[in-house]
C-alpha positions in Angstrom: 8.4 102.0 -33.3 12.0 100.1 -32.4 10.8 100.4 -28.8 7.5 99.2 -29.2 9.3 96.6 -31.2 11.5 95.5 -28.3 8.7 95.4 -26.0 6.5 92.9 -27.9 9.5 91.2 -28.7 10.8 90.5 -25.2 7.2 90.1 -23.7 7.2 86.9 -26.6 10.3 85.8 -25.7 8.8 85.7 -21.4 5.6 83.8 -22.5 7.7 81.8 -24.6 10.0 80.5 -21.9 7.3 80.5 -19.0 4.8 78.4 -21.4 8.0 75.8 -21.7 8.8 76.1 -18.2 4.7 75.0 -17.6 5.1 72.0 -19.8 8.5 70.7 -17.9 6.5 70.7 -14.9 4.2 69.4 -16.1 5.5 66.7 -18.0 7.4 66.3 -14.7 4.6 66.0 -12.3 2.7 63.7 -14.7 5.7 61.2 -14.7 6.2 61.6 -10.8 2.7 60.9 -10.5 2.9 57.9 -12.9 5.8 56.8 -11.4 4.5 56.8 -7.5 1.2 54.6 -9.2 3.5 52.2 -10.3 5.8 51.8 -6.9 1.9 51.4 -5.4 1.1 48.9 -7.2 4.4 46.9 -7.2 4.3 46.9 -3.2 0.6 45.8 -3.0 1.6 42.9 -5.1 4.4 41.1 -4.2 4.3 42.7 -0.2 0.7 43.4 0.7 -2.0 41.1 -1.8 -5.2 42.7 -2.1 -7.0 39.9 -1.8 -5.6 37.5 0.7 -5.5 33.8 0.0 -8.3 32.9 2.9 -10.6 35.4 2.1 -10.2 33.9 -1.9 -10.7 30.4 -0.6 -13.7 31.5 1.3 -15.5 32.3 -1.8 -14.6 28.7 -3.3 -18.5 26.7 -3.6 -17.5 24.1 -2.1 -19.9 23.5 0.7 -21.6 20.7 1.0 -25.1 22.3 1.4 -24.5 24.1 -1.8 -23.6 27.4 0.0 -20.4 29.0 -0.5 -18.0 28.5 2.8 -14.3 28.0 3.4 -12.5 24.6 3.2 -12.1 24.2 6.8 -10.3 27.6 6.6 -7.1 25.9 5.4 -5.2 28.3 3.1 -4.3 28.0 -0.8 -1.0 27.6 0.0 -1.5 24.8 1.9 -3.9 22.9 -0.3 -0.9 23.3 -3.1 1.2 21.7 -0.6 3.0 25.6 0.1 3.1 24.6 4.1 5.3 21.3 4.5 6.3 21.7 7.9 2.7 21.1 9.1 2.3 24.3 10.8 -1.7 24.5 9.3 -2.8 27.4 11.0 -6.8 25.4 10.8 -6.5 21.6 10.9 -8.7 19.9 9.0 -11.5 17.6 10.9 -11.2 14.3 10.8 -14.2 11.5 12.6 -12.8 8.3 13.2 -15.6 5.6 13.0 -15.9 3.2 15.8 -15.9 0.2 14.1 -17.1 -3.3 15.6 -14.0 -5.1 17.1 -14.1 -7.8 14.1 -12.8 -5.1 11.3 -9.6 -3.8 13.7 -8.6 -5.8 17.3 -10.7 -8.9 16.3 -7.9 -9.6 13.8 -5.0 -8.9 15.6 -6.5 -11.5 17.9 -7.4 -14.1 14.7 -4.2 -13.9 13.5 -2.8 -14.7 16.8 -5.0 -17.6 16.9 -3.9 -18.7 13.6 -0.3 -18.8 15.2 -1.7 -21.2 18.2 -2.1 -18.3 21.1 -4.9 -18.5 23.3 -8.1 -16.0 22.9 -7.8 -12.8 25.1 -11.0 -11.6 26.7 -9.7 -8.0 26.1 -8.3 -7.1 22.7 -7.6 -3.9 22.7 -4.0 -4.5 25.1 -2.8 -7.4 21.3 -0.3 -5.7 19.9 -0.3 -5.2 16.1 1.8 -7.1 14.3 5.5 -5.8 12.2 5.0 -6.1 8.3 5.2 -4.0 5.6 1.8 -2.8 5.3 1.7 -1.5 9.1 0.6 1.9 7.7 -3.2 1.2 8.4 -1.9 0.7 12.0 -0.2 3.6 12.5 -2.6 5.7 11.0 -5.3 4.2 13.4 -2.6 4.7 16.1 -2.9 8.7 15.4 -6.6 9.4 15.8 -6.8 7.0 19.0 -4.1 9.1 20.7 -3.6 12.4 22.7 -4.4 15.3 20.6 -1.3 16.7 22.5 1.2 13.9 21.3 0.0 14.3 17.5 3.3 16.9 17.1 2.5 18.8 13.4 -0.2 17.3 12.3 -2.3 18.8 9.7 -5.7 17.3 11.0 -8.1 17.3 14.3 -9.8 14.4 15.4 -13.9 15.3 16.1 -16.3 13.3 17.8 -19.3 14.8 16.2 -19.7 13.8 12.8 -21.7 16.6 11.8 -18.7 18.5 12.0 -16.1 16.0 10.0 -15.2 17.2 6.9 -13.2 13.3 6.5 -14.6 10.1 7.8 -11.5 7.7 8.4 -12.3 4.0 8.0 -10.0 1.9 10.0 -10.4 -1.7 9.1 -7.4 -3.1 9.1 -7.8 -5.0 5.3 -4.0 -6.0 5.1 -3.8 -7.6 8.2 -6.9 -9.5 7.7 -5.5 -10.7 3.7 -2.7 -12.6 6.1 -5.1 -14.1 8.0 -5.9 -17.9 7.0 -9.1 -19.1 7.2 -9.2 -19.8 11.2 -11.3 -22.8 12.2 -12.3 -24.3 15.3 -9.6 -26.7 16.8 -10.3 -30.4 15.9 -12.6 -29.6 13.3 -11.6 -30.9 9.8 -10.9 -28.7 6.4 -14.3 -28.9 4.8 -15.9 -27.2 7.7 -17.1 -23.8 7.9 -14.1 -21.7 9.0 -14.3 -19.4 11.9 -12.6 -16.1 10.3 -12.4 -15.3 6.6 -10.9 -12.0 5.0 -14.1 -12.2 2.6 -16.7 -12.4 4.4 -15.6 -9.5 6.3 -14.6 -7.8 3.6 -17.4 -7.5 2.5 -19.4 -7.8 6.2 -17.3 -4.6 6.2 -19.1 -2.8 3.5 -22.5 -3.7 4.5 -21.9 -1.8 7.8 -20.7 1.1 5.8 -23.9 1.2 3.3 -25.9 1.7 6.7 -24.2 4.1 8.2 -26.1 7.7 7.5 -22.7 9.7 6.6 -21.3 7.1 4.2 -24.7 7.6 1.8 -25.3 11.0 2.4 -22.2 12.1 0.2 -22.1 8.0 -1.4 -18.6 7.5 0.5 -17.2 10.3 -1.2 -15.5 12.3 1.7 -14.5 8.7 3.5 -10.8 7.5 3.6 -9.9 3.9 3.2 -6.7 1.8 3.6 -5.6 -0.8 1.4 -1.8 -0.9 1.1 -1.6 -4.4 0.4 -1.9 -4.4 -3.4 -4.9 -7.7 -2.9 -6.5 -6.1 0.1 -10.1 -5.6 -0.4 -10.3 -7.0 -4.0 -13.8 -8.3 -3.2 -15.2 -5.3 -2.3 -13.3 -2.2 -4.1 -16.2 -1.5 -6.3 -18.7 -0.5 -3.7 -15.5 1.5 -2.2 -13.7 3.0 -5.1 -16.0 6.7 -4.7 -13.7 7.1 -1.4 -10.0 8.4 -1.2 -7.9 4.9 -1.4 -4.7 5.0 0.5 -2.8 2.6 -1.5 1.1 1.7 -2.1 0.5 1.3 -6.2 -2.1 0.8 -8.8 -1.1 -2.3 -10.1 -4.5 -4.2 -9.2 -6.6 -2.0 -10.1 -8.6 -0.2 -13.0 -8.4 3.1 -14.0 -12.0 3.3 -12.4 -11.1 2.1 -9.4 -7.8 4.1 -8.5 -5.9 7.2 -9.9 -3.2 9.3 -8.9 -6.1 12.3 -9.1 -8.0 11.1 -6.6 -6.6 8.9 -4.5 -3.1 8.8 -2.0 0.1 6.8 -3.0 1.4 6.2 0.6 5.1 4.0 1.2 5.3 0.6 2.5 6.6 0.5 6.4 10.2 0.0 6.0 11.6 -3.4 7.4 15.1 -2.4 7.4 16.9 -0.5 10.7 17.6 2.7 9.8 21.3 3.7 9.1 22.4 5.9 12.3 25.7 6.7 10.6 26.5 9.7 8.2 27.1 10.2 4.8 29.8 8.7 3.3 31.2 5.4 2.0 34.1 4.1 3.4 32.2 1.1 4.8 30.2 0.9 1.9 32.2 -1.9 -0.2 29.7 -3.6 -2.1 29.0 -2.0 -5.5 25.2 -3.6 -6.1 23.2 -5.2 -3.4 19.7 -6.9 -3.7 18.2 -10.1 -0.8 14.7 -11.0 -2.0 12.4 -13.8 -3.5 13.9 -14.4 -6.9 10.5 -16.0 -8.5 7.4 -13.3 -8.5 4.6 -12.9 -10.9 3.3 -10.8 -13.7 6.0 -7.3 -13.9 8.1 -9.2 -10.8 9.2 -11.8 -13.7 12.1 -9.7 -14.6 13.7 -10.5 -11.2 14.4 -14.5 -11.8 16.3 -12.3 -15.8 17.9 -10.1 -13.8 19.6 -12.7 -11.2 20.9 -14.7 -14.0 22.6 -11.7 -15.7 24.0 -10.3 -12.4 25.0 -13.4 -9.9 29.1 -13.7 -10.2 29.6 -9.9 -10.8 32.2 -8.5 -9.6 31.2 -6.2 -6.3 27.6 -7.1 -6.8 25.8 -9.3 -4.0 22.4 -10.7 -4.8 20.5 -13.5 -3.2 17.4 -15.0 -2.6 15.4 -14.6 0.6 12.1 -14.8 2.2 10.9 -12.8 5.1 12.1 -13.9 8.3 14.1 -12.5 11.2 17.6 -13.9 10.5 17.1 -12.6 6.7 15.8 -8.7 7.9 19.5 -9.0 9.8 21.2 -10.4 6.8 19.1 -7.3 4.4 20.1 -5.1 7.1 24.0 -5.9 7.3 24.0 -6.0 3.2 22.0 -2.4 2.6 24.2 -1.0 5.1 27.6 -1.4 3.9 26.3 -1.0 -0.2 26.8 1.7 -2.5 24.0 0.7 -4.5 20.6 -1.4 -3.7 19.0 -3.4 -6.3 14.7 -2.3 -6.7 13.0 -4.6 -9.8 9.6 -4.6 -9.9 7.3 -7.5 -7.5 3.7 -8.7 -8.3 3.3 -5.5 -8.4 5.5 -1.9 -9.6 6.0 -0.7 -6.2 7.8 -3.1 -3.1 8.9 -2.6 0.2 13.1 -2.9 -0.3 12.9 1.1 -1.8 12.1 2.5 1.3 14.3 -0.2 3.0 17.1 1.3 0.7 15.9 4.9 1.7 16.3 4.5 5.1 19.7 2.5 4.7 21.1 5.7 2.6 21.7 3.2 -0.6 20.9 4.4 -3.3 17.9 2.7 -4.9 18.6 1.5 -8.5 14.6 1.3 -9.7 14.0 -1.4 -12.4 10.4 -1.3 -12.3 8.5 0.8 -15.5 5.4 1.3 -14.1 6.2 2.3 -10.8 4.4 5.3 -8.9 6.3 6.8 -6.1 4.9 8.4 -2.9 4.6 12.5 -2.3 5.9 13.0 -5.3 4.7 16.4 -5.4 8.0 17.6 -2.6 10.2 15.0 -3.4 12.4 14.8 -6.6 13.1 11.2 -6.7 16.0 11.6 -9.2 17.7 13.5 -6.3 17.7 10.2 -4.3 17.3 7.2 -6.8 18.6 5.8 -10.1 16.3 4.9 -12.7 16.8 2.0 -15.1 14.1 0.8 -17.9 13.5 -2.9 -17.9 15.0 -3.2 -21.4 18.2 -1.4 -20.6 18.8 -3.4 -17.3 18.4 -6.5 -19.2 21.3 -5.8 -21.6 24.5 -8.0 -20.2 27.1 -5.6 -18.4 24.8 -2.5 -18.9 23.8 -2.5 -15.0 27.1 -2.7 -13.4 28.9 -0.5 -15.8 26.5 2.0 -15.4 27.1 1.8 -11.9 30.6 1.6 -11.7 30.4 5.0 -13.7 28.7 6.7 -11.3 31.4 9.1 -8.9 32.0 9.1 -5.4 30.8 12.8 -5.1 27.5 11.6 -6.5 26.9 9.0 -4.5 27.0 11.2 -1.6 25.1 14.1 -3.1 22.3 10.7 -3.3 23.4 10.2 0.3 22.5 13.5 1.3 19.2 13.9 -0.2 18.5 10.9 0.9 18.7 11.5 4.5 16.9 14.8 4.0 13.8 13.2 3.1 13.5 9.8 4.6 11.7 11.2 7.9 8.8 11.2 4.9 8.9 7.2 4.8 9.0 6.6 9.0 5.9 6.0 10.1 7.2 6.3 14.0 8.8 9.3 13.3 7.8 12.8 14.8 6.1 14.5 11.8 6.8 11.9 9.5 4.6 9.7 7.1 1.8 9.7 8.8 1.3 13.6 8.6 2.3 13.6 5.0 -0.3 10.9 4.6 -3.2 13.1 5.9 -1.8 16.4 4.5 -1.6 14.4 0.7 -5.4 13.4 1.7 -6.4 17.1 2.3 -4.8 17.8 -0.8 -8.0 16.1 -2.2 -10.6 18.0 -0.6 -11.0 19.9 -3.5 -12.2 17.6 -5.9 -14.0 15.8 -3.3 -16.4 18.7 -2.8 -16.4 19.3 -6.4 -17.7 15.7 -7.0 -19.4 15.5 -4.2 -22.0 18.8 -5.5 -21.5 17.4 -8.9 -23.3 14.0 -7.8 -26.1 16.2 -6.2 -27.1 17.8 -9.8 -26.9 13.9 -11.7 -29.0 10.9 -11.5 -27.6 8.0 -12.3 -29.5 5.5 -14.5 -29.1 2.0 -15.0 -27.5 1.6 -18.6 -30.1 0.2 -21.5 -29.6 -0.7 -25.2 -30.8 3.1 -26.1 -27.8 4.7 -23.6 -25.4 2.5 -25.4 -26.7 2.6 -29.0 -26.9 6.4 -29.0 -23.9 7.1 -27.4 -25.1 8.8 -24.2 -23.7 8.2 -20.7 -26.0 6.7 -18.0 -26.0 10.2 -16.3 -28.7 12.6 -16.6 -29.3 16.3 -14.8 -31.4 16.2 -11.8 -34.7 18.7 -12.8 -36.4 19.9 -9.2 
C-alpha cells in the first residue's frame, strides 16, 4: 500500500512538472511568435510601406475624363512639397500657347516706341526690359529654351496640347500696364492711340474664350501672370477660374485670388546681390530705408514713419524714385546696413524685401497684411523682423527695438538669409523660377478636383427665387 502510494505519488509529481514545463513553452512560443509579428510589422512600416506612395496616388480620381489615373505620376511627397531640390522623378507637362506677337514682343517693341526708338521688323531679337515685375519674362524665358538648359526643373514643355496637364499664358500684362497710350507721331492727344493696355487686355481674353482648351476645363488648368498688383484689372473676372501668379492680394477680392488657389511669387530684385559673407564689420548703419516717401491706401504709413525716424541716430532713410543713380545709391546703403526698413506700398507686398534678401539686411516688415512667397519651406522669422503698424508708430519703439537686437542674431539672420535667397533670383540655377512652377503643381490637386466638380454643376443665372430662398445659382447636372 506505501509503495503503491509512492508510485502514484511520484507519477503526480512527473505530470505535474511536465504539464508546467508544456505551459512555459508554450507561453514562450506564443510571446516569440507575438513578438516576431510585431518586429514585421514595425519594419514594413517605417522601412518597406505596403502601399507605396505612387501606386496611392494612382488611385486618386482625378482624371479629367472622370477615370481614375495618376497626376502626371508625380509622387505625394512631392505634391506636399517633400522633394525641394527639384529632382521630380516625372515632370509635370506644361503647353506654352503661341500667342500673337501683340500680347508678348509687340510690347517690348511699343514700349520702345513710347521711349522714341525706331520700329524693328523683327521683334523677337528686343530685349525685355529690367523692372521689378520681370518674373513674367523669365518664366516665358523657361519654356522657350533648351530643355537641356532648364537644370532642376519640376516641369516638361509639350507641344501637343492633348497631353498638357498646364496651359501657360504668357502675355506679358505688367509690361503692357507701363506702357502709355502710343500714338502715331504728329498726331494730337484726342486721337485714337495706337497701343492701349485695355484693349488688349481684354483683346487678350477674347483670344482665350476661343481657344478649344481654355473652355473645355473653363480656364481652370491655365496659368496666368499678373505680378503687377493693377495688371489685368479689366479683365480678372473672366480670368480668376485660372492659377494667378501674383506678388500680393491687395487688389483683389476674395473671389478673385486666394492663397488656396492661386501662387504668391517675389518681385525681381533690383538690388546687386551681396557677394561678401556673413558678418558685419562693414555694416555701420543701424536702419536703412531709400524709397518714395508718399504712397497710397496701406503705403500711407511710410510719409508717419519718416517723420518719426529722420534724425535718428544710426538710421538712414530717404526718399527716392527709380532711376539708375538711386539703384546705386539703394545698393551702397543695403550693403553696409544691419537693418533694412520694409513698410507697406499701394499695396502689402514691395520690391525692397527681396532687395534686402539679397543684400543679407535683415528686413524689418511694417506692413500687416502682407503675404510672403513659398512660405510653405521658408520660415520667414528665421530671416526677417516683424513689426505691427501700431507698434512701429510709437516714438523710439523702432530703433530701440533694434538696437536690442545682438550681434550673434544678426548673423544667425545673415545666415539664413543667404540659405534661402537662391528662392528670390530669378537668373539663378534652380532658383525662383522652379519654385514658381513646383508651387503651381502644388495646385494640381484642387484643380482637378474643381475641374470634375464643374462637370457635375450647371451654373444658372441668379433670379429673385435663388436669392429669396437662400439657394446658390448651382444646380447638379441630371444626364
Amino acid at each position: 500500500m506505501d509503495e503503491r502510494s509512492r508510485i502514484r505519488r511520484s507519477t503526480f509529481v512527473s505530470s505535474f512538472v511536465i504539464s508546467l514545463l508544456r505551459k512555459s513553452v508554450l507561453r514562450l512560443s506564443v510571446t516569440t511568435l507575438f513578438l516576431l509579428i510585431l518586429m514585421y510589422a514595425f519594419f514594413n512600416v517605417f522601412f518597406h510601406p505596403i502601399y507605396d506612395s505612387s501606386k496611392l496616388l494612382s488611385d486618386f480620381p482625378f482624371n479629367s475624363d472622370g477615370g481614375i489615373t495618376a497626376v502626371s505620376g508625380v509622387a505625394l511627397n512631392q505634391l506636399s512639397g517633400g522633394n525641394l531640390a527639384g529632382n521630380f522623378t516625372v515632370k509635370v507637362k506644361v503647353y506654352l500657347y503661341d500667342l500673337p506677337t501683340r500680347f508678348t514682343y509687340g510690347i517690348i517693341q511699343q514700349r520702345s516706341m513710347m521711349r522714341g526708338d525706331r520700329p524693328v521688323e523683327n521683334v523677337s531679337m528686343l530685349q525685355y526690359p529690367g523692372h521689378q515685375h520681370m518674373a513674367e519674362w523669365y518664366l516665358f524665358f523657361d519654356l522657350i529654351r533648351p530643355e537641356s538648359e532648364r537644370v532642376g526643373s519640376p516641369i516638361v514643355r509639350v507641344l501637343d496640347p492633348e497631353e498638357a496637364e498646364l496651359f501657360y499664358v504668357p502675355f506679358f500684362s505688367s509690361l503692357s500696364l507701363m506702357v502709355n497710350p502710343v500714338r502715331p507721331a504728329g498726331s494730337s492727344e484726342t486721337e485714337r492711340p495706337m497701343y492701349t493696355d485695355v484693349e488688349n487686355q481684354e483683346a487678350l481674353v477674347e483670344w482665350l474664350e476661343e481657344q478649344e482648351y481654355w473652355r473645355r476645363n473653363n480656364g481652370r488648368d491655365h496659368v496666368i501672370i499678373a505680378s503687377d498688383p493693377n495688371a489685368l484689372y479689366r479683365v480678372i473676372d473672366r480670368l480668376k477660374n485660372s492659377v494667378l501668379l501674383v506678388a500680393d492680394f491687395g487688389r483683389l477680392r476674395h473671389d478673385q485670388g486666394s492663397i488656396v488657389k492661386d501662387v504668391v511669387i517675389p518681385y525681381s530684385h533690383r538690388i546687386r546681390v551681396y557677394e561678401g559673407d556673413v558678418g558685419l564689420a562693414y555694416r555701420k548703419t543701424l536702419l536703412f530705408f531709400m524709397g518714395a516717401r508718399f504712397r497710397k491706401e496701406g503705403g500711407k504709413i511710410r510719409d508717419q514713419l519718416f517723420k518719426i525716424l529722420e534724425n535718428k541716430d544710426g538710421v538712414v532713410i530717404k526718399h527716392g524714385t527709380q532711376s539708375t543713380e538711386n539703384r546705386r545709391a539703394a545698393t551702397r546703403g543695403m550693403h553696409t546696413s544691419k537693418f533694412c526698413l520694409h513698410p507697406a506700398g499701394d499695396t502689402p507686398s514691395a520690391c525692397r524685401l527681396f532687395d534686402a534678401v539679397v543684400s543679407l539686411c535683415v528686413p524689418v516688415i511694417v506692413s500687416d497684411s502682407i503675404e510672403l512667397p513659398f512660405e510653405d519651406i521658408i520660415d520667414y522669422r528665421k530671416i526677417a523682423i516683424f513689426v505691427d503698424s501700431a507698434a512701429a508708430l510709437k516714438r523710439k519703439h523702432l530703433v530701440s527695438m533694434l538696437k536690442a537686437v545682438t550681434p550673434d542674431r544678426i548673423l544667425e539672420y545673415q545666415k539664413e538669409m543667404k540659405e534661402v535667397r537662391k528662392y528670390f533670383q530669378y537668373g539663378e540655377v534652380d532658383g525662383t523660377v522652379n519654385e514658381i512652377w513646383r508651387q503651381v503643381i502644388k495646385k494640381l490637386p484642387l484643380i482637378k478636383l474643381m475641374i470634375n466638380r464643374d462637370k457635375r454643376l450647371v451654373r444658372q443665372e441668379l433670379d429673385c427665387s435663388c436669392i429669396c430662398t437662400n439657394k446658390t445659382a448651382i444646380t447638379t447636372l441630371k444626364l
